[in-house]
C-alpha positions in Angstrom: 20.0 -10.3 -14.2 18.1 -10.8 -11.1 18.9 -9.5 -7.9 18.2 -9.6 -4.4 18.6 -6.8 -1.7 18.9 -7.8 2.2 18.3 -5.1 4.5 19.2 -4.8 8.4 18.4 -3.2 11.5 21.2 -0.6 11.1 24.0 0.6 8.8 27.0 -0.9 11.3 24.9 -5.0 10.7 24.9 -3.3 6.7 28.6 -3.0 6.9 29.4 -5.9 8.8 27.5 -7.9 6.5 29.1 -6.3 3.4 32.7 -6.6 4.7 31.9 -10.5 5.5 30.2 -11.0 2.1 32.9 -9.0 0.1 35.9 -11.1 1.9 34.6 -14.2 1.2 34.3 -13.5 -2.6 30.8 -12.4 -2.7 29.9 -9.1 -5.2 27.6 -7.0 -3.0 27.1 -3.6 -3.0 25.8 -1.2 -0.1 23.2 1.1 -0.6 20.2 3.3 1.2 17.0 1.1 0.8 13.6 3.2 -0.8 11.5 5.3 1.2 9.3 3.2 1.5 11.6 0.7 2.8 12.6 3.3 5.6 9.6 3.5 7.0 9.6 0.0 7.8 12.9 0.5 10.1 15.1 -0.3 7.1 17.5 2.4 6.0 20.7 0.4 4.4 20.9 -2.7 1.8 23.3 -5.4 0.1 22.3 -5.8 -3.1 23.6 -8.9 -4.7 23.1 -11.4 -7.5 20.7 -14.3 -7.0 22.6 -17.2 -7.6 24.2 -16.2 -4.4 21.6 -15.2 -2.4 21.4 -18.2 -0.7 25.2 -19.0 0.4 25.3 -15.3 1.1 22.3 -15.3 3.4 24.0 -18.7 5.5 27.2 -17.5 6.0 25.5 -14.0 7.4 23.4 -16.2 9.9 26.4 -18.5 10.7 27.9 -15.2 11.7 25.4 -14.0 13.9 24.6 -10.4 11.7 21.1 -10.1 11.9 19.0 -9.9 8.6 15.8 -8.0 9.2 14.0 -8.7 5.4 14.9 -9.8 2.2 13.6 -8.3 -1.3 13.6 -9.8 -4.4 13.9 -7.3 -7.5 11.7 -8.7 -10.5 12.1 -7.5 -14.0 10.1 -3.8 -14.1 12.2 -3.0 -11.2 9.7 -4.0 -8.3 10.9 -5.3 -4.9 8.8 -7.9 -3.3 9.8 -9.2 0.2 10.8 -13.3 -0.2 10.9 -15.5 3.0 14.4 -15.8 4.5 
């Protein structure tokens, strides 16, 4: 399965956006992002499925929390950031 992680400016958007997700029958998950995903000012993810990446991602915007990047997770594990 294929999944996607969205990352924010801070862990209170993280929440927000997991709370939101979560009550509107999304399955996310919040985690801490990679080091190397730190570094770039992002310390907090959702990690969710990819056939719902794209309703998930709306309804965040529609709601004003701010997405800072989204990263898709291919097969060997590797993140690769994807246009939002």
């Amino acid at each position: 399965m294929r999944f996607y992680f969205i990352t924010f400016r801070s862990v209170t958007y993280a929440q927000q956006g997991e709370r939101l997700l979560k009550g509107s029958g999304f399955r996310c998950a919040l985690q801490r992002t990679p080091r190397w995903m730190e570094e770039q000012g992002c310390g907090y993810a959702l990690k969710i499925r990819a056939a719902e990446i794209e309703p998930a991602t709306a309804l965040l915007a529609q709601r004003q929390i701010p997405i800072r990047r989204v990263y898709l997770q291919s097969k060997d594990g590797q993140l690769e950031e994807v246009p939002t």
